[in-house]
C-alpha positions in Angstrom: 0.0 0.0 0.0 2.7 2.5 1.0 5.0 1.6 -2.0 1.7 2.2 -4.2 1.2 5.4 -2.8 5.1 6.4 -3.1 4.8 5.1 -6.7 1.9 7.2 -7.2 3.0 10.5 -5.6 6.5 9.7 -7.7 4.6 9.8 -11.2 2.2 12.6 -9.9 5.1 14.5 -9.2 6.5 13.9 -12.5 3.4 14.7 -14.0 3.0 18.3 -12.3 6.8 19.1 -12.7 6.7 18.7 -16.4 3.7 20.9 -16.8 5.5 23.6 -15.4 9.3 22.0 -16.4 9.1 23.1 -20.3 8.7 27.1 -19.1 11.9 26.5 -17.7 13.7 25.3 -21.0 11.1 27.7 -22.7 10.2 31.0 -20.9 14.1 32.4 -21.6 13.6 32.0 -25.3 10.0 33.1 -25.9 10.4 36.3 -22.8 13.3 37.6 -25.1 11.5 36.8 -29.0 8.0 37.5 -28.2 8.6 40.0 -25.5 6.9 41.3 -22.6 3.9 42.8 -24.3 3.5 39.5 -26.1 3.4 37.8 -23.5 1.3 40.0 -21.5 -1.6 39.4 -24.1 -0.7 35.6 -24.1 -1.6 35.7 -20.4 -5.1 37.6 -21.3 -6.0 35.9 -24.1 -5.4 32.4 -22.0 -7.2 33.9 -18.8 -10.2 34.7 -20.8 -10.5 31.2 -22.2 -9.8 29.6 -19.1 -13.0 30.8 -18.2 -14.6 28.9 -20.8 -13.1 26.3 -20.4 -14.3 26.6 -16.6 -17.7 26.4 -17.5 -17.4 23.8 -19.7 -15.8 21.2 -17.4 -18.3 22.7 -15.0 -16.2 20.4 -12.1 -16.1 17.1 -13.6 -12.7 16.9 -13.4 -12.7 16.3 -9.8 -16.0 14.9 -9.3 -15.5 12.4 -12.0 -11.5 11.7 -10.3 -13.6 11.0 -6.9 -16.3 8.9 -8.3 -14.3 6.5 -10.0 -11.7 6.7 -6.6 -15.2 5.3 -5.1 -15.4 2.2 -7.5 -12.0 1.7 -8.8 -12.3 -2.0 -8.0 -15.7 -2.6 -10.1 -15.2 -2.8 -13.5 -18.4 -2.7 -14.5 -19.6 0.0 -12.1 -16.7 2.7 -12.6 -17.5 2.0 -16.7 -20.4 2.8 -16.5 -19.8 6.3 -14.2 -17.3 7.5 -16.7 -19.2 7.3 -19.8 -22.4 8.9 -17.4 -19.7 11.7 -17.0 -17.6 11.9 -20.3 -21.8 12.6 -22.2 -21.8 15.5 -19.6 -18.7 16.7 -20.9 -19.4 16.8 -24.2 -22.6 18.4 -24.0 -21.1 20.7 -21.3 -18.0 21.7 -23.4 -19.7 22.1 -26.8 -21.9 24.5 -25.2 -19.5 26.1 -23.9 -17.1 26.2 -27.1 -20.7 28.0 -28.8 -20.7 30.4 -26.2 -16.8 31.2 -27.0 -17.1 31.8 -30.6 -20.4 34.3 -30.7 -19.2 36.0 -27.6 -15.6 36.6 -28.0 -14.1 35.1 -31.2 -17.2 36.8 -33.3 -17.3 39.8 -31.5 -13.3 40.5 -31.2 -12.2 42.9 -33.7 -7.8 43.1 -33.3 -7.7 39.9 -31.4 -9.8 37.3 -33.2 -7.8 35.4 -34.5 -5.3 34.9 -31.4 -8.9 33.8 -30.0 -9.7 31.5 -32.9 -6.6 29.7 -32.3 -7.4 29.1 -29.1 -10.0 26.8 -29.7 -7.6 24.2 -29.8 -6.9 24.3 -25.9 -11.1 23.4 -25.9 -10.8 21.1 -27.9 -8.2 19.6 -25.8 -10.2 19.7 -22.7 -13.3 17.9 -24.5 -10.8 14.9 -24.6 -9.0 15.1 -21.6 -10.1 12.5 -19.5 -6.7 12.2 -17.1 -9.2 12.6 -13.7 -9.8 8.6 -15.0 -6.4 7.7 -14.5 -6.1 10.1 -11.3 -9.5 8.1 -10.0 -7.8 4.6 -10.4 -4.2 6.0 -9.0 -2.7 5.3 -12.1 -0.1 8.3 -12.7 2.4 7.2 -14.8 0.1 7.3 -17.9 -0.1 10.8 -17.0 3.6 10.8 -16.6 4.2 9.3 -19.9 1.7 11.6 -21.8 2.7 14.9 -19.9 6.5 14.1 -21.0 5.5 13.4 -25.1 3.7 16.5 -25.1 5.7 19.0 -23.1 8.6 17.6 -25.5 6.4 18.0 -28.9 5.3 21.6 -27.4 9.2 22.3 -26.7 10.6 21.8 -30.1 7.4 23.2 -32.1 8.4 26.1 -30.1 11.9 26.2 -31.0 11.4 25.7 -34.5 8.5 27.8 -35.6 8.5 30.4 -33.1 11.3 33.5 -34.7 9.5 37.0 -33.9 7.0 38.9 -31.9 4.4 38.3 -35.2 4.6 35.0 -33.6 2.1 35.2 -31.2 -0.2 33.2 -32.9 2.3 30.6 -34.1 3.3 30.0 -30.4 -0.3 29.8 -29.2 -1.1 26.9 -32.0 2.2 24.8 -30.1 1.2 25.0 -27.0 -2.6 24.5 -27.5 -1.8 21.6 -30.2 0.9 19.7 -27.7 -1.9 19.8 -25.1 -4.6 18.4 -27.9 -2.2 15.6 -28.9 -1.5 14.8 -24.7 -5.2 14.5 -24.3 -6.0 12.4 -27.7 -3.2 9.8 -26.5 -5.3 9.0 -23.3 -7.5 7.2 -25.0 -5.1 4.7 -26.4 -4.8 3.4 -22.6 -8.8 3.2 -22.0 -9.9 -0.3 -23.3 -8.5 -1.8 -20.9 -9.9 -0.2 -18.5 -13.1 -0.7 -19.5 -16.1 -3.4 -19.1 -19.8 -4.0 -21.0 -22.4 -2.2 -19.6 -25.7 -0.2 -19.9 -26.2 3.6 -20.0 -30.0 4.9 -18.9 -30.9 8.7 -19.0 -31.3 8.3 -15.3 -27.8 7.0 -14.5 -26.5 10.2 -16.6 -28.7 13.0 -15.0 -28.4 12.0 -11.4 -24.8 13.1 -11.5 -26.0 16.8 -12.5 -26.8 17.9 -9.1 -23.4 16.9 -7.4 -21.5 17.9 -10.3 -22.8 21.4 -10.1 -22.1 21.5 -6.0 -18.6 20.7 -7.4 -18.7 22.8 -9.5 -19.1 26.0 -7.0 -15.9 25.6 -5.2 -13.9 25.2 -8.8 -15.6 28.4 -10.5 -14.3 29.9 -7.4 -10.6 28.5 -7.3 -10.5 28.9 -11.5 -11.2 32.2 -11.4 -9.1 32.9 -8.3 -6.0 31.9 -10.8 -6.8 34.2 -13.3 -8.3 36.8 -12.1 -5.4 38.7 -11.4 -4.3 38.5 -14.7 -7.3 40.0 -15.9 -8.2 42.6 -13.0 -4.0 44.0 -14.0 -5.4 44.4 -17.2 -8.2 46.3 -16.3 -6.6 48.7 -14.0 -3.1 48.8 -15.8 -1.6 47.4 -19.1 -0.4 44.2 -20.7 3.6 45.4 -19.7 2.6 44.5 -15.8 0.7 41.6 -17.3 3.9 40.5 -18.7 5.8 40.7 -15.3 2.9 39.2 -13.3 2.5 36.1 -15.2 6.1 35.6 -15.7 6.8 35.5 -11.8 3.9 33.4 -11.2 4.8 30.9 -13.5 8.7 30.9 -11.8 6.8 30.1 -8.2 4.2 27.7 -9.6 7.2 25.5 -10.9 8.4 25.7 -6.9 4.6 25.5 -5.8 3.9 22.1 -8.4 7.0 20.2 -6.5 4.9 20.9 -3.1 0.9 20.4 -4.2 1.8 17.3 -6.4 0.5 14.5 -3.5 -2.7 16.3 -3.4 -3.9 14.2 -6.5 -2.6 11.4 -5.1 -3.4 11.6 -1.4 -7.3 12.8 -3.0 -7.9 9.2 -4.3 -6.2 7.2 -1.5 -8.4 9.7 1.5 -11.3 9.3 -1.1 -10.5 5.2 -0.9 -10.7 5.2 2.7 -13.0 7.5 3.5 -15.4 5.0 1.3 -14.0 2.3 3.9 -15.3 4.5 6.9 -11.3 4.2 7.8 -11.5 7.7 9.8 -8.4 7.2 11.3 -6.4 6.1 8.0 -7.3 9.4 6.7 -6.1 11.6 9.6 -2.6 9.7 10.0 -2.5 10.2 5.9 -3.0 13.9 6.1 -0.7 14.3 9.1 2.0 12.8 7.0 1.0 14.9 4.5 1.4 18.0 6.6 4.9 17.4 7.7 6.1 16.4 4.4 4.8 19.8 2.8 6.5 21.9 5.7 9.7 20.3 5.5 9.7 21.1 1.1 7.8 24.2 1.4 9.4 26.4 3.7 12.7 26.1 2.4 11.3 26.5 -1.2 9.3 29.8 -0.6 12.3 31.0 1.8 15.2 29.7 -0.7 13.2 31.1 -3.9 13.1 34.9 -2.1 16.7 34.9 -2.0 17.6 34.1 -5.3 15.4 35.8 -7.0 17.3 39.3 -7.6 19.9 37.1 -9.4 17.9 34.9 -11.2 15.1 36.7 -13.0 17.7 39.1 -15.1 19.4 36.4 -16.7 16.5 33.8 -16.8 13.9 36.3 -18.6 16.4 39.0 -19.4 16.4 42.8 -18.3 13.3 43.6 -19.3 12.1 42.0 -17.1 14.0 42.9 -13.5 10.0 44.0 -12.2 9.4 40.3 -12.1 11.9 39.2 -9.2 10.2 41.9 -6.6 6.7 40.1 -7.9 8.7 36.5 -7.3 9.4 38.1 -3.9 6.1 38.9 -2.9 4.3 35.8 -4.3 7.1 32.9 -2.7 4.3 32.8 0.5 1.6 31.0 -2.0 4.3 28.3 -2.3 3.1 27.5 2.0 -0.2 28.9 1.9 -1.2 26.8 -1.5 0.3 23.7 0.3 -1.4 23.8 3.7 -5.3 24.3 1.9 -4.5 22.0 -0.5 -3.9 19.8 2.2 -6.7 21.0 4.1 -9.3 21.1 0.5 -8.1 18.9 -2.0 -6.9 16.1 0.4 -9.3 16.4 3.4 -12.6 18.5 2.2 -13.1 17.0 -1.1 -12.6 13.7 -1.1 -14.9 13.6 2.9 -17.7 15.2 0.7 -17.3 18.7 2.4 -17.9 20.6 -0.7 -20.0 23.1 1.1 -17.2 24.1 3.5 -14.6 23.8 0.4 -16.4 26.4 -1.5 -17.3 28.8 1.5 -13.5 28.8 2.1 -12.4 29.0 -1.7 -15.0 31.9 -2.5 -14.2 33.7 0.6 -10.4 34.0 -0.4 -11.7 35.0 -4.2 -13.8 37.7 -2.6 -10.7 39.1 -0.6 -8.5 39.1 -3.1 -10.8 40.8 -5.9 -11.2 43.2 -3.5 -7.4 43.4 -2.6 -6.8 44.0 -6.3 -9.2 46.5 -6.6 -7.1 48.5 -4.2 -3.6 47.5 -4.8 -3.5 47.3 -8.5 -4.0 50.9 -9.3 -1.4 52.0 -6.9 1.2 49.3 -7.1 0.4 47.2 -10.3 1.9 43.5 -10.4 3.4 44.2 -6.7 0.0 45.4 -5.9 -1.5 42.0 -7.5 1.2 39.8 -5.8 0.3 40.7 -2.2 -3.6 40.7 -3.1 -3.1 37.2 -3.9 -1.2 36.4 -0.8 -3.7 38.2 1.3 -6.2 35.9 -0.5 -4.8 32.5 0.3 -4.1 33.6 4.6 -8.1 34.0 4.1 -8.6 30.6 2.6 -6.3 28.5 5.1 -7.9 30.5 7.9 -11.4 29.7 6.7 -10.9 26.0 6.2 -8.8 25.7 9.7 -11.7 26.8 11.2 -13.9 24.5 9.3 -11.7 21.5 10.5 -11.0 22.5 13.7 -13.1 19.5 15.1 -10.4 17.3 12.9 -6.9 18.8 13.1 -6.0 21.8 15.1 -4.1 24.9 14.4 -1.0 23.3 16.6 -0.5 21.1 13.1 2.0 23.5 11.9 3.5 23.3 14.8 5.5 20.3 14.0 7.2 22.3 10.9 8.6 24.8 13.1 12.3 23.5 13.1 11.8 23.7 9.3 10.5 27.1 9.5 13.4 28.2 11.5 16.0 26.2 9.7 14.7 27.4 6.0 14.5 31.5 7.7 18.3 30.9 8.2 19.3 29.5 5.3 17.5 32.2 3.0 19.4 34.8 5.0 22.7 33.5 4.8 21.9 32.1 0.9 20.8 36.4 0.4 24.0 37.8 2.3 26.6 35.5 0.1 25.0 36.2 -3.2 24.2 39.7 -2.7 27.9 40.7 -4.1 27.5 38.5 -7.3 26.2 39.2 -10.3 23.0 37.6 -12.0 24.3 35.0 -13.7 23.3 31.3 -13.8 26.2 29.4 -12.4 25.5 32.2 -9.4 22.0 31.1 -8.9 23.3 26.8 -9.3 25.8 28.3 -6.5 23.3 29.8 -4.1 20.4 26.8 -4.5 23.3 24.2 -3.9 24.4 26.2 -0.4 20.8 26.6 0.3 20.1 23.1 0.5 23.6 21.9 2.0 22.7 24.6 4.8 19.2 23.6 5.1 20.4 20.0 5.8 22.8 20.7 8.1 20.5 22.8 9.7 17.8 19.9 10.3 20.0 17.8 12.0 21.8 19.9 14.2 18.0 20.8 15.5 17.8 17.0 15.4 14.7 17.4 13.1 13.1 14.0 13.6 11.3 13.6 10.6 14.9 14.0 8.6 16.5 11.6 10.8 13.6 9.1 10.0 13.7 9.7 6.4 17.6 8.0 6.6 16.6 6.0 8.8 14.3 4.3 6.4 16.3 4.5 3.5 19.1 2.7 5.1 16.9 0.1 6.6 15.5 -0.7 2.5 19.0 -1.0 1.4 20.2 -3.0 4.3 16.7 -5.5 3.3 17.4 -5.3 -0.3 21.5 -6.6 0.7 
């Protein structure tokens, strides 16, 4: 069971690291052909589609991941619930594609056909069915298809993108990579599959809990782009540009800590099924201390490297983007705990009402954060709107919880918190003399972690010490 789960978490982790991996290889090249303009209205143009794309999933994609979690080990049963829930996709989506074209593509005059392209990444969510695979723990399919397309979207990239006329070129890679992932899904079904019957009922009695789902996702979608879109509104695509760009930096960071929460969704979904209460409360107390003991030296690490990192990394023109990487490392800890606290423990216990309270509460706070900070302070102003956002959220949903865990949780991080605190100052004081170069920013991630390390174990950190300890006892088995 545990080697399933570390097998699981493994590919998951794969699967979210290469999703964000390729901006890496990527974001140098494109920041410095396409420029920050370009990729301000990129960031627009994708924000305003999300949208769409919102709606038409209308929270299948973790209602269906949960339902099939529920009946993984009935063929016949979990058959039958995905083809009930892939019909309400495709009515959903195509509805929702309609909607796209008369109300945007149609009525855009300068942008239309940026907007036209787009309709690939629809298309590409009409046949994404990965919350299958998620639903029966099966991540390295995932693993396999994020890594063929993030490679296919990487060269296409390379090769056909050469200018800022580009724009639309660059969407058509992306969008197309992500249409091709999706397709190859379905070359994995079959066998998955069993015979079965479909009646109208079976498919319209999933409308109801599909919508409650669907409350706390129109809330956490739009909570990730509505930045994007408020900076528009109150600024210009140039702090667009430098928003997005930063996020993206501490989302590769924040994908490293958030990746269990697929994983540990089915497994607390699985027991919770089981009426195993206490399975899932030891299950999201591991899950706690592992996230404290990544995530604090991550957001902590990732502030003081940023001044020497962003220059080279996305070039000059974009220096605003390492004060917004600054102000937006906290999400990397405050994502972490209520995606412990939602995705993990809310969701998959059928708590959808508290899930979305705490969700809609935190998109509430930081629209009107935004509304505030934008106009005075643009992408900084954004950055600490959104962190202000998320201390709402995990306040909401500890208090939602508090019969189940207690505040005293994060307690058990704190030699991590003081450990990662020291490291990010020293990592800051040696590298502040250095120039922004990359073998600079290798240097100071390298000490970082040595330093963190060393750190943990002269606090005699138990939860480090019990890490070796287990890996020595494998090895000495295996021998």
């Amino acid at each position: 069971m545990k080697s399933k789960l570390l097998s699981n978490y493994l590919y998951n982790l794969c699967y979210q690291a290469l999703i964000l991996i390729t901006p890496i290889i990527t974001m140098p090249y494109v920041s410095r052909v396409l420029g920050n303009e370009n990729i301000g209205l990129y960031n627009f143009f994708n924000s305003m589609v999300s949208y769409f794309v919102l709606f038409g999933c209308i929270g299948l994609n973790l209602y269906g991941q949960r339902e099939i979690a529920f009946c993984k080990d009935k063929p016949k049963r979990r058959t039958r619930v995905f083809l009930e829930l892939y019909i309400i996709r495709i009515v959903s989506l195509s509805i929702s594609m309609l909607a796209y074209y008369l109300l945007i593509i149609k009525n855009s005059t300068s942008y239309s056909l940026y907007y036209a392209v787009f309709l690939i990444e629809m298309f590409s969510s009409l046949f994404d069915i990965s919350w299958f695979y998620q639903g029966m723990e099966e991540f390295k399919v995932q693993a396999l298809r994020n890594l063929i397309v993030k490679v296919l979207a990487t060269v296409l990239i390379f090769v056909c993108v050469k200018s800022e006329k580009d724009l639309g070129i660059y969407i058509a890679c992306t969008a197309g990579a992500n249409l091709i992932g999706s397709l190859s899904l379905w070359l994995h079904l079959p066998k998955y599959l069993a015979s079965t019957y479909l009646t109208f009922f079976g498919i319209t009695k999933h409308i109801t809990p599909v919508l409650l789902m669907f409350m706390p996702q129109i809330a956490t979608s739009i909570y990730s782009h509505i930045d994007k879109t408020m900076i528009r509104i109150f600024s210009d695509y140039f702090q667009v540009g430098y928003y997005s760009q930063a996020e993206k930096i501490v989302k590769i960071i924040l994908s490293l800590v958030t990746s269990l929460g697929a994983v540990m969704l089915s497994r607390v979904a699985d027991k919770y099924a089981k009426g195993d209460f206490e399975g899932i409360k030891f299950y999201i107390q591991k899950s706690f201390k592992f996230l404290l003991t990544i995530a604090y030296p991550a957001a902590f690490g990732l502030m003081a490297i940023s001044s020497k990192t962003i220059p080279w990394f996305l070039g000059d023109d974009f220096k605003p983007s390492a004060y917004c990487v600054v102000l937006l490392a906290p999400i990397i800890i405050l994502i972490g705990i209520s995606n412990i606290l939602g995705t993990q423990f809310l969701l998959p216990t059928r708590k959808m009402k508290e899930y979305t309270v705490a969700v809609s509460f935190g998109l509430v706070v930081n629209v009107f954060m935004n509304m505030i900070l934008i106009s005075k302070w643009g992408c900084f102003g954004a950055a600490i709107a959104t962190c202000v956002g998320e201390i709402a959220v995990v306040a909401l949903q500890f208090f939602f919880v508090r019969k189940d865990f207690k505040l005293s949780i994060l307690l058990t991080g704190t030699k991590n918190f003081f450990a990662a605190i020291i490291m990010a100052v020293i990592v800051y004081v040696v590298l502040r003399p250095m120039p922004a170069e990359i073998e600079i920013s290798l240097f100071g991630v390298g000490l970082g972690v040595i330093i963190y390390i060393i750190l943990l174990f002269v606090m005699r950190e138990r939860f480090m010490f019990d890490l070796i300890k287990n890996f020595f006892s494998r090895n000495k088995n295996k021998a």
